[in-house]
SESERO-605550 format. One record per atom (N, C-alpha, C, CB): residue number from 1; atom name; x, y, z. Coordinates in nm, 4 decimals. Glycine has a CB too. Layout:
BEGIN
NUDO   n atom       xx       yy       zz
NUDO NUM   CA        X        Y        Z
...
END
This chain:
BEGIN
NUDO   n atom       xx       yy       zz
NUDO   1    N  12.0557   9.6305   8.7432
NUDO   1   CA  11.9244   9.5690   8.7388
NUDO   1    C  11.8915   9.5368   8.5925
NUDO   1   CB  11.8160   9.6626   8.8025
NUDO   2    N  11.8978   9.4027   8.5832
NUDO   2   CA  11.8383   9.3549   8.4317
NUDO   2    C  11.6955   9.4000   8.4283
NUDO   2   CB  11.8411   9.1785   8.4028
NUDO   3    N  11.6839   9.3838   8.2875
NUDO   3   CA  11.5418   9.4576   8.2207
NUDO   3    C  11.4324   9.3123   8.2488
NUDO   3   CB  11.5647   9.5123   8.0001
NUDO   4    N  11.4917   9.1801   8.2538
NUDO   4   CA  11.4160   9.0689   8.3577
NUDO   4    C  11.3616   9.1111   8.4176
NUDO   4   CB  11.4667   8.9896   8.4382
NUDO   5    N  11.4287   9.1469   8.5328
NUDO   5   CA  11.4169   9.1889   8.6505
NUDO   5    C  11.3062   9.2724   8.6923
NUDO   5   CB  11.5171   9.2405   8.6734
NUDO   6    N  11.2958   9.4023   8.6044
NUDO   6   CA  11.1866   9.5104   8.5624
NUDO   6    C  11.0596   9.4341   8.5329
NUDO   6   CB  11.2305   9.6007   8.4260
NUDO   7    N  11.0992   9.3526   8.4428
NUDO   7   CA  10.9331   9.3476   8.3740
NUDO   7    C  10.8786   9.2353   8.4648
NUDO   7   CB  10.9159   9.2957   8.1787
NUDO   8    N  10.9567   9.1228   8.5514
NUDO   8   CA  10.8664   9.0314   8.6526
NUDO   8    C  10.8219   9.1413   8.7524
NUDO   8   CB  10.9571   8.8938   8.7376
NUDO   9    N  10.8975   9.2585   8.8287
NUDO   9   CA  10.8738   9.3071   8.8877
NUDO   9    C  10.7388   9.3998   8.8641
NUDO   9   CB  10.9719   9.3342   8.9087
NUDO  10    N  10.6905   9.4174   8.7670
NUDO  10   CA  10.5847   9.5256   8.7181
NUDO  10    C  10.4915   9.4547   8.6892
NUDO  10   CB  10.6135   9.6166   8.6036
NUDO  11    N  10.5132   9.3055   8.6186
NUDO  11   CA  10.4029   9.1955   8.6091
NUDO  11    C  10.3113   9.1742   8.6938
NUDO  11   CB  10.4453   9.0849   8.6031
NUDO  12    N  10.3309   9.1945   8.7930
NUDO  12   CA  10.1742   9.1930   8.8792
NUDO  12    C  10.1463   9.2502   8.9198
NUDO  12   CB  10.1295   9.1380   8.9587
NUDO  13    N  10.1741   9.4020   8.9039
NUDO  13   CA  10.0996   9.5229   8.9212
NUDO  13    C   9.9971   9.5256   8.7617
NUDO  13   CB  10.2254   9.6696   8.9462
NUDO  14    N  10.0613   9.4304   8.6942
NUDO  14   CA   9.9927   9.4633   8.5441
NUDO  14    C   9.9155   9.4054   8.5838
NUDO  14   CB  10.0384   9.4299   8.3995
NUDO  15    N   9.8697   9.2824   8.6290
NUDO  15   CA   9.7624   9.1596   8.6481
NUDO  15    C   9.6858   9.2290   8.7583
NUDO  15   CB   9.8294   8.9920   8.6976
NUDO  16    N   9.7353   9.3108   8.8416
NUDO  16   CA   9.6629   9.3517   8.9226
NUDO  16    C   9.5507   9.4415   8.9015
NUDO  16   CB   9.7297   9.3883   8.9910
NUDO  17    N   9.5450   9.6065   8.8002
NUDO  17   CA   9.4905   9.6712   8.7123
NUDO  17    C   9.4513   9.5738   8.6192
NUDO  17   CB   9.5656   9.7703   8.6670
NUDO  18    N   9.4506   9.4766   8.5036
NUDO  18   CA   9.3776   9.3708   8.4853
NUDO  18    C   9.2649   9.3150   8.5315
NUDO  18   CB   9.4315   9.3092   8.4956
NUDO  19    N   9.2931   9.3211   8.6863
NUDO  19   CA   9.1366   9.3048   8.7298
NUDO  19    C   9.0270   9.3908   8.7344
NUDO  19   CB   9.1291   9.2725   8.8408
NUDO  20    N   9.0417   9.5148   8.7027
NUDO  20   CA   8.9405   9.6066   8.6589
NUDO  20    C   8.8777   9.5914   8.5322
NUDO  20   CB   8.9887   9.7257   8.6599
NUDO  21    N   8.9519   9.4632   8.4032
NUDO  21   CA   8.8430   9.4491   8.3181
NUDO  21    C   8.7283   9.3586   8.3499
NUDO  21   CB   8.8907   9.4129   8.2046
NUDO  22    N   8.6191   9.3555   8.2859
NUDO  22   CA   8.5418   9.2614   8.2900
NUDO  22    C   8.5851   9.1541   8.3182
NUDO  22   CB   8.4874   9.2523   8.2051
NUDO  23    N   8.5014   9.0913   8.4303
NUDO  23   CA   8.5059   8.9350   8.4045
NUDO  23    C   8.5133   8.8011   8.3137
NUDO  23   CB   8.4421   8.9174   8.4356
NUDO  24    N   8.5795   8.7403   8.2985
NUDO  24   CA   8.6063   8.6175   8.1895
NUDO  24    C   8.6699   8.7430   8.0762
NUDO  24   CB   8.4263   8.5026   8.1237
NUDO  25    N   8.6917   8.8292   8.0840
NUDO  25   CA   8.7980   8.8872   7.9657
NUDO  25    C   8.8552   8.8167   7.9085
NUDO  25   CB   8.8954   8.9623   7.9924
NUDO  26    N   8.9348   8.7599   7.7598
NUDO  26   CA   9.0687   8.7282   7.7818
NUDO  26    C   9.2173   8.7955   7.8109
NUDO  26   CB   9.0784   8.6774   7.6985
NUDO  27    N   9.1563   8.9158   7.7912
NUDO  27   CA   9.2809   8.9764   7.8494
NUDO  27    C   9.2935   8.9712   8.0156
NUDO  27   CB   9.2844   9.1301   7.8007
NUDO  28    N   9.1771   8.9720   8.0721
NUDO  28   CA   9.2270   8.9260   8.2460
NUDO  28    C   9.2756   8.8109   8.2258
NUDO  28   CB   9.1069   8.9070   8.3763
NUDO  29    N   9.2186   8.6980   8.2139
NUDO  29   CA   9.2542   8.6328   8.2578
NUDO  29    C   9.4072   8.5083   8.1908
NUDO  29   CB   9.1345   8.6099   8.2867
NUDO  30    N   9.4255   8.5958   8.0736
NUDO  30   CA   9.5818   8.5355   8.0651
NUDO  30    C   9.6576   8.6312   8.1011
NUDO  30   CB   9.6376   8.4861   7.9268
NUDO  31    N   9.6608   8.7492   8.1890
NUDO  31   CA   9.7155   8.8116   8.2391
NUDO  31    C   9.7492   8.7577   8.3735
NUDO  31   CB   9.6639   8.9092   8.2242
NUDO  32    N   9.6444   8.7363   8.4288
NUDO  32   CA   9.6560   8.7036   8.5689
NUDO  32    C   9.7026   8.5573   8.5830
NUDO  32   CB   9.5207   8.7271   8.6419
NUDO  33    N   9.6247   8.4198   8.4527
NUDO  33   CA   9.6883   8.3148   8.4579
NUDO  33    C   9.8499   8.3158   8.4163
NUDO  33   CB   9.6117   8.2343   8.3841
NUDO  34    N   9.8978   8.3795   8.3436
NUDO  34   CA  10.0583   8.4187   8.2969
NUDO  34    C  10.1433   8.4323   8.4445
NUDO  34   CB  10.0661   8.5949   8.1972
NUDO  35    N  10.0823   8.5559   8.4737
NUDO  35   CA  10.1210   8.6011   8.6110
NUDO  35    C  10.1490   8.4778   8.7309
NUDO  35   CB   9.9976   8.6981   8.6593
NUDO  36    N   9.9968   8.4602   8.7455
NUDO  36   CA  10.0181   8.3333   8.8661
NUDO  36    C  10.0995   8.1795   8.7997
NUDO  36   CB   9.8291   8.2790   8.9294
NUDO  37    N  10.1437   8.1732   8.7182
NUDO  37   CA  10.1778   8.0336   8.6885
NUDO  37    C  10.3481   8.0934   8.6624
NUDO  37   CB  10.0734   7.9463   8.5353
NUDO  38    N  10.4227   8.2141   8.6226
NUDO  38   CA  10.5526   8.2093   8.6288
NUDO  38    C  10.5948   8.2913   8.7025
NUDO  38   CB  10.6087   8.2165   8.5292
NUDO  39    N  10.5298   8.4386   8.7393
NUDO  39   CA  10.6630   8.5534   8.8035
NUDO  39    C  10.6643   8.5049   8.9457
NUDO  39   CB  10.6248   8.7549   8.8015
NUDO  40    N  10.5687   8.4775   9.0102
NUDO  40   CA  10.6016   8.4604   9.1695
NUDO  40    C  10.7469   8.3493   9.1811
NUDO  40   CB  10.4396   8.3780   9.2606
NUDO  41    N  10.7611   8.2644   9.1060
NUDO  41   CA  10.8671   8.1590   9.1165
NUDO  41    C  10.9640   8.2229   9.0351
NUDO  41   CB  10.8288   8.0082   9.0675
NUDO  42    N  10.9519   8.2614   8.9110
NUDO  42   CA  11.1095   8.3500   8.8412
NUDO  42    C  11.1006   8.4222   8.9572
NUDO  42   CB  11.1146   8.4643   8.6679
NUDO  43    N  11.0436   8.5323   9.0051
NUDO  43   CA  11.1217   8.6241   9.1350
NUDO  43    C  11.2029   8.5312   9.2224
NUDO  43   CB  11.0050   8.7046   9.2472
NUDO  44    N  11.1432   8.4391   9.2730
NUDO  44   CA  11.2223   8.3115   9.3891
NUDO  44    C  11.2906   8.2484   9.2977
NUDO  44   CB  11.1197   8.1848   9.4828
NUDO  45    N  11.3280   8.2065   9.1771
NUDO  45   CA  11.4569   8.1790   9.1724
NUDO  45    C  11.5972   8.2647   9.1115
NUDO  45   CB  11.4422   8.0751   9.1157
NUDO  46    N  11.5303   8.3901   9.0731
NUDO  46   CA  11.6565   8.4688   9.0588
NUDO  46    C  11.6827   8.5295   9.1531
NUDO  46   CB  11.6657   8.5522   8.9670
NUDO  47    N  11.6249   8.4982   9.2546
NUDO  47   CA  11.6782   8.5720   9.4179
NUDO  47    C  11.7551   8.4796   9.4671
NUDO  47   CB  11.5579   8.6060   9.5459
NUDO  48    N  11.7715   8.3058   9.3552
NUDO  48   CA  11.8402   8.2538   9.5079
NUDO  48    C  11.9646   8.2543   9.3898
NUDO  48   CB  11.7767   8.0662   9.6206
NUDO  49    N  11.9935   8.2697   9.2593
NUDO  49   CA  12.1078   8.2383   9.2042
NUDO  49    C  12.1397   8.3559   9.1424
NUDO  49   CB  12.1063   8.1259   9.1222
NUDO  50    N  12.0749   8.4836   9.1534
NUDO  50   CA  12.1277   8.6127   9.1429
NUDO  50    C  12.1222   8.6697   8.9634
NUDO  50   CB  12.2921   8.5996   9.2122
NUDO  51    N  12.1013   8.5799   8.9003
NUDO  51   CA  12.0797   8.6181   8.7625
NUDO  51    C  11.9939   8.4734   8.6930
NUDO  51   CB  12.2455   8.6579   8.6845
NUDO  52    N  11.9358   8.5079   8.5890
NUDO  52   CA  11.8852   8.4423   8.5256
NUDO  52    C  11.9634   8.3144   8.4341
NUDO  52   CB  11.8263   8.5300   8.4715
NUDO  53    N  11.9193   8.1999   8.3496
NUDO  53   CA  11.9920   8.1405   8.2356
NUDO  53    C  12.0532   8.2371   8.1568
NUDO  53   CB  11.9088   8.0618   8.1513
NUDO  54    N  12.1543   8.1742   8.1090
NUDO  54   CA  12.1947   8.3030   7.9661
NUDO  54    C  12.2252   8.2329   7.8688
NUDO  54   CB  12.3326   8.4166   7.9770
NUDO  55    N  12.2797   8.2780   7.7663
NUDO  55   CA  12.2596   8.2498   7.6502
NUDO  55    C  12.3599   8.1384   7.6473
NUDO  55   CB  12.2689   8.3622   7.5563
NUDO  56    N  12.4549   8.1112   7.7090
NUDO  56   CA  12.5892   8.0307   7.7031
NUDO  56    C  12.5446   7.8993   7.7445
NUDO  56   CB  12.7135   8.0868   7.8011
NUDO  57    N  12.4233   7.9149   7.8433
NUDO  57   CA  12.4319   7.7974   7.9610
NUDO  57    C  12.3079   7.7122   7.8266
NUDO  57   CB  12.3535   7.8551   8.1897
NUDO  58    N  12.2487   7.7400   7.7435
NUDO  58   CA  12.1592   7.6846   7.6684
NUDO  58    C  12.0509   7.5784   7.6592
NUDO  58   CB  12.2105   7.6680   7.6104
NUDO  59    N  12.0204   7.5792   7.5791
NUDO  59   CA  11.8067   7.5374   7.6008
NUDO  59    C  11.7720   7.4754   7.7004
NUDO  59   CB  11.7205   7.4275   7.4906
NUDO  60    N  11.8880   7.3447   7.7654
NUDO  60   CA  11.8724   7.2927   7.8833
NUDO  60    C  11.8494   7.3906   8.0301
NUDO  60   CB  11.9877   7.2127   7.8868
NUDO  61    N  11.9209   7.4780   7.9996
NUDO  61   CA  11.9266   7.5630   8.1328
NUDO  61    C  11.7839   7.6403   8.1413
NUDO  61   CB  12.0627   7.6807   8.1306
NUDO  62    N  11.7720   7.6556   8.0486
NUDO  62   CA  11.6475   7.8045   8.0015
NUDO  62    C  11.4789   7.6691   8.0692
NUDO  62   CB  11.6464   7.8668   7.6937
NUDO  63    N  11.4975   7.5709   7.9885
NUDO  63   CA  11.4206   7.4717   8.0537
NUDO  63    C  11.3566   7.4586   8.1613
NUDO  63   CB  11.4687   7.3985   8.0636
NUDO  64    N  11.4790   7.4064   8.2871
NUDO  64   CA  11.4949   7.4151   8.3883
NUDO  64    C  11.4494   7.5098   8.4685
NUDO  64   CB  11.5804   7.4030   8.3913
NUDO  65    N  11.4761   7.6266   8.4136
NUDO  65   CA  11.4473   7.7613   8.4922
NUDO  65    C  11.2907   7.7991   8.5038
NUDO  65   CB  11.5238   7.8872   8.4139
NUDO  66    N  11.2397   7.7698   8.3731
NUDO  66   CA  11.1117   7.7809   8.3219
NUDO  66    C  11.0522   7.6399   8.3914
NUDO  66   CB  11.1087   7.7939   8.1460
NUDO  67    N  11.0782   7.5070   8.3952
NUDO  67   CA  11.0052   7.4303   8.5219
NUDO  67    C  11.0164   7.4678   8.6570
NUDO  67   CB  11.0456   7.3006   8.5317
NUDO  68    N  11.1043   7.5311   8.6427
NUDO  68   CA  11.0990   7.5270   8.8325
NUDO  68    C  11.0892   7.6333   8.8970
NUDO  68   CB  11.2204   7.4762   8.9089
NUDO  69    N  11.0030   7.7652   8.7580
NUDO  69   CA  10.9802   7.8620   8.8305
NUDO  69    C  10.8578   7.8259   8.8281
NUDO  69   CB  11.0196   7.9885   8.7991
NUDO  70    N  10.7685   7.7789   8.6962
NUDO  70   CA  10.6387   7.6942   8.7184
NUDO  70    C  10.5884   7.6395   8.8700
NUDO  70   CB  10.6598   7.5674   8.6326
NUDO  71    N  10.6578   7.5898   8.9354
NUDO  71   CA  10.6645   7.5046   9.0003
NUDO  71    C  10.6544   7.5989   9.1382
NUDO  71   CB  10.7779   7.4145   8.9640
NUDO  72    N  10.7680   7.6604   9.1610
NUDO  72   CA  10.7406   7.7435   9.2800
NUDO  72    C  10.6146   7.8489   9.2968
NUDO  72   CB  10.8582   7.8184   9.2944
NUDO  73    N  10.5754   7.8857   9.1698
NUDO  73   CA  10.4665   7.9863   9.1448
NUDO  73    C  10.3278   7.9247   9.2199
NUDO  73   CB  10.4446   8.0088   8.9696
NUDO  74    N  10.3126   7.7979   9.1639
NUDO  74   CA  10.2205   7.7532   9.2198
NUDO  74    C  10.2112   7.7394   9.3398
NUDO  74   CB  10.2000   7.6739   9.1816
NUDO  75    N  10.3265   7.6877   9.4180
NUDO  75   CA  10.3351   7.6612   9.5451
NUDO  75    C  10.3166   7.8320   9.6332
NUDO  75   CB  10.4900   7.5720   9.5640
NUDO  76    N  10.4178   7.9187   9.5708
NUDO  76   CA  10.3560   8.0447   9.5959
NUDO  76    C  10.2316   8.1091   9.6169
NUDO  76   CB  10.3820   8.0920   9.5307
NUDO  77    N  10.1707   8.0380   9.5215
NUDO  77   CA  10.0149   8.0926   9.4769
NUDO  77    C   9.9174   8.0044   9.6276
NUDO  77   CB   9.9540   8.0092   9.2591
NUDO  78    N   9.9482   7.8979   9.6103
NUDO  78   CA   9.8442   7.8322   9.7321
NUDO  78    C   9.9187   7.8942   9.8881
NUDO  78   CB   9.8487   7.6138   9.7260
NUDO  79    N  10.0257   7.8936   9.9067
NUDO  79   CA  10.0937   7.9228  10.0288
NUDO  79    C  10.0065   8.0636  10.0740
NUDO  79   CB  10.2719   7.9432  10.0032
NUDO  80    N   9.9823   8.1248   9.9492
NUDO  80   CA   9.9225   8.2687   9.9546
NUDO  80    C   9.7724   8.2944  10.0042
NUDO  80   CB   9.9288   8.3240   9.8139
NUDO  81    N   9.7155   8.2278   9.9255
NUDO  81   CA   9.5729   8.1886   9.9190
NUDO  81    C   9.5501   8.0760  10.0583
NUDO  81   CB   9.5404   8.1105   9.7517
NUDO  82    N   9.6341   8.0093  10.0780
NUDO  82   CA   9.5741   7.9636  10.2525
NUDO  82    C   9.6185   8.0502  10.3447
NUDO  82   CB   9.6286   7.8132  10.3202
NUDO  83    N   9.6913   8.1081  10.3507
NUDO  83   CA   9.7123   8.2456  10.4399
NUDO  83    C   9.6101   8.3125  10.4580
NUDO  83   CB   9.7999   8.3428  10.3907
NUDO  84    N   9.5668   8.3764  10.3357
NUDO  84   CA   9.4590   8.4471  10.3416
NUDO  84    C   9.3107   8.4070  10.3593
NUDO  84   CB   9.4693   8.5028  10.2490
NUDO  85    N   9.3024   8.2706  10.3288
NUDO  85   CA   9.1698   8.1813  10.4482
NUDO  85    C   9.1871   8.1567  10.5650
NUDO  85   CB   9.1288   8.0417  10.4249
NUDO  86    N   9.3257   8.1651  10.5693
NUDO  86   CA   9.3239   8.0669  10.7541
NUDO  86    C   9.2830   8.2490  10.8405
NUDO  86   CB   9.5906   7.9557  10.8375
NUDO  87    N   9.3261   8.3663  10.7935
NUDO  87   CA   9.2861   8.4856  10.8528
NUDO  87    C   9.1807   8.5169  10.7980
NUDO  87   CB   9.3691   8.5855  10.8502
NUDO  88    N   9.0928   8.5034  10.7135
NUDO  88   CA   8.9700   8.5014  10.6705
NUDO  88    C   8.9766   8.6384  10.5899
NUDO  88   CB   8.8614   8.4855  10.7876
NUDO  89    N   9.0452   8.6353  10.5453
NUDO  89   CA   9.0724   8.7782  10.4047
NUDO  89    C   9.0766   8.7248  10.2744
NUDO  89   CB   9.2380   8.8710  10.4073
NUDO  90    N   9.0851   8.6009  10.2385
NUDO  90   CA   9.0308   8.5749  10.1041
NUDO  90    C   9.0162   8.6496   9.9805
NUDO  90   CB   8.9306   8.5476  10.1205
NUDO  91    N   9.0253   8.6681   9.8650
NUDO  91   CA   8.9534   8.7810   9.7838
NUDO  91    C   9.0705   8.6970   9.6628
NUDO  91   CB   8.9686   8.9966   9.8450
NUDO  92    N   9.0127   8.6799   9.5142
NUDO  92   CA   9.1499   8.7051   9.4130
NUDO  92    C   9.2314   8.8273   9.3921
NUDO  92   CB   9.1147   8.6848   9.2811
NUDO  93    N   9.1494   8.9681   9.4176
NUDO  93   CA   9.2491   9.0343   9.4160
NUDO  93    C   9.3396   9.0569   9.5596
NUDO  93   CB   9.2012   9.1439   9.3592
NUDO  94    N   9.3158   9.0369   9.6513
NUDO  94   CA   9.3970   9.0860   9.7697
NUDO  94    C   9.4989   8.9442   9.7576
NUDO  94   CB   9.2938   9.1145   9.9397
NUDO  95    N   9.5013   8.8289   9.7199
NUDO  95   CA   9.6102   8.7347   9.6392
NUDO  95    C   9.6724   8.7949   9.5600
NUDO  95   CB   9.5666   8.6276   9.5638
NUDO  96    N   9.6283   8.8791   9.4544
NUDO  96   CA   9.7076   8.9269   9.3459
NUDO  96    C   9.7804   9.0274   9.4356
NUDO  96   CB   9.6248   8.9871   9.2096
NUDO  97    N   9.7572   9.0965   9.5036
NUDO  97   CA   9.8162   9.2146   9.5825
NUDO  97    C   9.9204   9.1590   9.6550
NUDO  97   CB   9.7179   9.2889   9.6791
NUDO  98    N   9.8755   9.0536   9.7424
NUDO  98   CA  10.0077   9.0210   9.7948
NUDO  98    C  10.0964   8.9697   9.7076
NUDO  98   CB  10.0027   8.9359   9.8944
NUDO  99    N  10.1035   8.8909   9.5845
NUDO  99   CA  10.1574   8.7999   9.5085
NUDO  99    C  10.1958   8.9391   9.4941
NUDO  99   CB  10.0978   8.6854   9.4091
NUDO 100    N  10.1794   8.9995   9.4220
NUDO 100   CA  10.2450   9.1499   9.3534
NUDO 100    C  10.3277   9.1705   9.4227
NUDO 100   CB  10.1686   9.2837   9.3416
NUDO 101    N  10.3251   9.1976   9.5357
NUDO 101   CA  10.3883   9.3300   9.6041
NUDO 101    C  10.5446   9.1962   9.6639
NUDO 101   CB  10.2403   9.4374   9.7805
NUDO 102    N  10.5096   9.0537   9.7250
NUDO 102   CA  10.5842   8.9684   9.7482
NUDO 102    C  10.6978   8.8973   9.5862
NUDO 102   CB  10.4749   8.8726   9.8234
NUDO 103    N  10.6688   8.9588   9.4523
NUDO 103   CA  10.7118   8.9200   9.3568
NUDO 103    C  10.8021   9.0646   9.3285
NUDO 103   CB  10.6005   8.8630   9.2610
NUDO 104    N  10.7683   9.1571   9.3464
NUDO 104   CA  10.8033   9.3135   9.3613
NUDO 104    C  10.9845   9.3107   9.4582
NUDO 104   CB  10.6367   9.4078   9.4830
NUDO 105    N  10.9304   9.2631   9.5724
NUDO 105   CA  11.0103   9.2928   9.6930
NUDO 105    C  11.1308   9.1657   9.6908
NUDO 105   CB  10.9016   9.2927   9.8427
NUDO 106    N  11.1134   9.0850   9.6224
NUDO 106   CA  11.1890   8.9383   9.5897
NUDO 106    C  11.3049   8.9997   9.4745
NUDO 106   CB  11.0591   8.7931   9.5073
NUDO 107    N  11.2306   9.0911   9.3746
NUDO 107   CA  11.3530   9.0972   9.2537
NUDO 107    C  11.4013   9.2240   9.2675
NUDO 107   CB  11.3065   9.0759   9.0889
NUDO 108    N  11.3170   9.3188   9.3519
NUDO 108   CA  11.4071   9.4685   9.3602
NUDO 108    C  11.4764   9.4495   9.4256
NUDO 108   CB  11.3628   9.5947   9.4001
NUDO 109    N  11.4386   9.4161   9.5702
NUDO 109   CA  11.5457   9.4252   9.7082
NUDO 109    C  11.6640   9.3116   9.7037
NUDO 109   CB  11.4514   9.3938   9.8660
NUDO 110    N  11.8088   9.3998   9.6920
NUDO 110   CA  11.9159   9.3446   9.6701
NUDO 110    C  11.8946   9.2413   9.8009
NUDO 110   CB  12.0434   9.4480   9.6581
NUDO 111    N  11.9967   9.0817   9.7551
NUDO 111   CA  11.9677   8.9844   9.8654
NUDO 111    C  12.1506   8.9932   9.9166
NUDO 111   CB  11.8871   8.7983   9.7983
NUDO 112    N  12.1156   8.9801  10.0640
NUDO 112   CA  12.2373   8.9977  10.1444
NUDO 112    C  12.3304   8.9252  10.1586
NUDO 112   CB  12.2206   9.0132  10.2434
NUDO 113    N  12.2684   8.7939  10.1406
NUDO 113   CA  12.3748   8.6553  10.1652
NUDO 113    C  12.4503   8.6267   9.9856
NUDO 113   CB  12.2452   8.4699  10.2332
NUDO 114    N  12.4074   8.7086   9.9136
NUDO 114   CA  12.5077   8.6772   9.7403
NUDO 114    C  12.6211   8.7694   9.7966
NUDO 114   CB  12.4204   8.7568   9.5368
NUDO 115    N  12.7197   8.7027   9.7115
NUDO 115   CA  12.8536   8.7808   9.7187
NUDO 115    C  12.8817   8.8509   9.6262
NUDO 115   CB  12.9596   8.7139   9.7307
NUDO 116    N  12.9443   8.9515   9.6862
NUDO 116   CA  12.9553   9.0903   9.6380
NUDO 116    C  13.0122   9.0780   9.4892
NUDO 116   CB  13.0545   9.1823   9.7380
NUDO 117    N  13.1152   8.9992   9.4679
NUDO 117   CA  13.1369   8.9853   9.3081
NUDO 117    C  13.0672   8.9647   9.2198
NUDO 117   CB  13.1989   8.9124   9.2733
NUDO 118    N  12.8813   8.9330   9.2915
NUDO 118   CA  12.7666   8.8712   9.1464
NUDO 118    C  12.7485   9.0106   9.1566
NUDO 118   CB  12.5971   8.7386   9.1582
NUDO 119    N  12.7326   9.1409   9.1981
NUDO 119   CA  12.6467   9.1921   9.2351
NUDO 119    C  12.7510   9.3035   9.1390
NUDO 119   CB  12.5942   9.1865   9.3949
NUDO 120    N  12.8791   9.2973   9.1712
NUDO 120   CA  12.9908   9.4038   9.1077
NUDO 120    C  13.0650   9.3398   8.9538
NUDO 120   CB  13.1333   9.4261   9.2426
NUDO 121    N  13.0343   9.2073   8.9626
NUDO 121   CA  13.0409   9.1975   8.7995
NUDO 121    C  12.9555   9.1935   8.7120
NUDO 121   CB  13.0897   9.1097   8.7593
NUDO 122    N  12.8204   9.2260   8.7519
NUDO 122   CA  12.7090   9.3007   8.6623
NUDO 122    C  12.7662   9.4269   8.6027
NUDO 122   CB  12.5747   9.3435   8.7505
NUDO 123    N  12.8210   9.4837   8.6760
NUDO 123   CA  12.8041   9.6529   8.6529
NUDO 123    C  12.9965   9.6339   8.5797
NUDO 123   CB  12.7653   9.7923   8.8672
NUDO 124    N  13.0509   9.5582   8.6240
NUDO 124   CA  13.2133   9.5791   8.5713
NUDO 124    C  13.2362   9.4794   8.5152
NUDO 124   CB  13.3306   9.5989   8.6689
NUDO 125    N  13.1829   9.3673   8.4358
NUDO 125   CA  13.2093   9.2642   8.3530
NUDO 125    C  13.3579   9.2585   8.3314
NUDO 125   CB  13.1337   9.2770   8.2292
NUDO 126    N  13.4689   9.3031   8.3285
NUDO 126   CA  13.6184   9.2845   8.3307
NUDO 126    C  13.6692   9.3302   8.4370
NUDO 126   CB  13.6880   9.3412   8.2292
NUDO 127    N  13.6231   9.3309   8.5462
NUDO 127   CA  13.6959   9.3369   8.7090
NUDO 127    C  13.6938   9.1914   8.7459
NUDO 127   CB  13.5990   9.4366   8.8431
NUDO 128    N  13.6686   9.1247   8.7024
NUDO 128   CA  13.6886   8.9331   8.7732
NUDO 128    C  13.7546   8.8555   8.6955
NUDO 128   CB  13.5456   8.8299   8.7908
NUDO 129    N  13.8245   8.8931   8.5841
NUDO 129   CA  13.8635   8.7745   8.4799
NUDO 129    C  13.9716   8.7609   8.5401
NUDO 129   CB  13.8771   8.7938   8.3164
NUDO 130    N  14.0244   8.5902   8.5132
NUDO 130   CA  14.1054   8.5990   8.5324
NUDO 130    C  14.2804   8.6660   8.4635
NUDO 130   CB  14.0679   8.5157   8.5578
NUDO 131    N  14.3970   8.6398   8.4868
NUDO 131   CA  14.4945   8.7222   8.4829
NUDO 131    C  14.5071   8.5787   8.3366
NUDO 131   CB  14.6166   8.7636   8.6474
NUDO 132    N  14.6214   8.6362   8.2230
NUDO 132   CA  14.6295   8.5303   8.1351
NUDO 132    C  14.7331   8.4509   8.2101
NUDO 132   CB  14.6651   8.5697   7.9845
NUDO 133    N  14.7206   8.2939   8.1043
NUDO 133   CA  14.8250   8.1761   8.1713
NUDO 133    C  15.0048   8.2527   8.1693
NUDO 133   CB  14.8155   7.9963   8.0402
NUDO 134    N  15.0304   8.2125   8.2731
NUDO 134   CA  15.1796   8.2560   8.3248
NUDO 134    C  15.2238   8.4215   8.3838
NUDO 134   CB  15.2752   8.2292   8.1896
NUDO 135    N  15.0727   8.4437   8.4107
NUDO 135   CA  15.0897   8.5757   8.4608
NUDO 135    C  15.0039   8.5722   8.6049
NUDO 135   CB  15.0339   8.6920   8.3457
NUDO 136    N  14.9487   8.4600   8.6596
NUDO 136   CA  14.8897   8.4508   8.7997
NUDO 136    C  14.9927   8.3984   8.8963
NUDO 136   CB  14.7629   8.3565   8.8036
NUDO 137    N  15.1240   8.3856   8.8523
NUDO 137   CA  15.1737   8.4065   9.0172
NUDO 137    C  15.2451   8.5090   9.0833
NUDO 137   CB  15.2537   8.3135   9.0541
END
């Protein structure tokens, strides 16, 4: 488990306690705007490609990742918030709660359909290389 991984996962439990400061704070509310505009979508997209950009894949990649977690967050965020009108539970924090706990359960809980080599060359970085030239047949 990358240290990523940790801190989106704890991010909206932070935004969540956040809402116990005062109203118009700035600390609520770039907590909670931070929150709602990237971790719900970084959780959904390192769940679907199993690790983040890295340093190799460069600024283009890091980009990318950062628009289109933008992007899902939001869609996250309303998908959330009409749920919770169409059942008439409404509230910003019971949004933040679910967003939390649905951003929580996205980056802890290992996903079933990645193959086992993303999951075992985290932990063994020289169990997948390949063999050198004239020694793979």
């Amino acid at each position: 488990m990358t240290r990523l991984r940790w801190c989106v996962a704890l991010s909206g439990w932070v935004a969540l306690v956040a809402t116990a400061l005062p109203e118009a704070s700035p600390l609520r509310v770039g907590t909670t705007v931070a929150f709602l505009l990237v971790c719900p979508g970084l959780a959904a997209t390192l769940r679907g490609t199993g690790h983040g950009p890295r340093r190799e894949d460069g600024r283009t990649a890091v980009l990318a990742q950062v628009v289109l977690a933008g992007a899902v967050s939001v869609s996250l965020s309303a998908l959330v918030a009409e749920a919770l009108f169409l059942v008439g539970l409404f509230s910003p924090v019971r949004a933040l709660l679910v967003l939390a706990a649905l951003t929580s359960a996205m980056v802890l809980v290992p996903d079933p359909r990645l193959p086992e080599r993303w999951t075992s060359a985290a932990r063994h970085p020289s169990a997948h290389r390949r063999p050198p030239a004239g020694l793979d047949r």
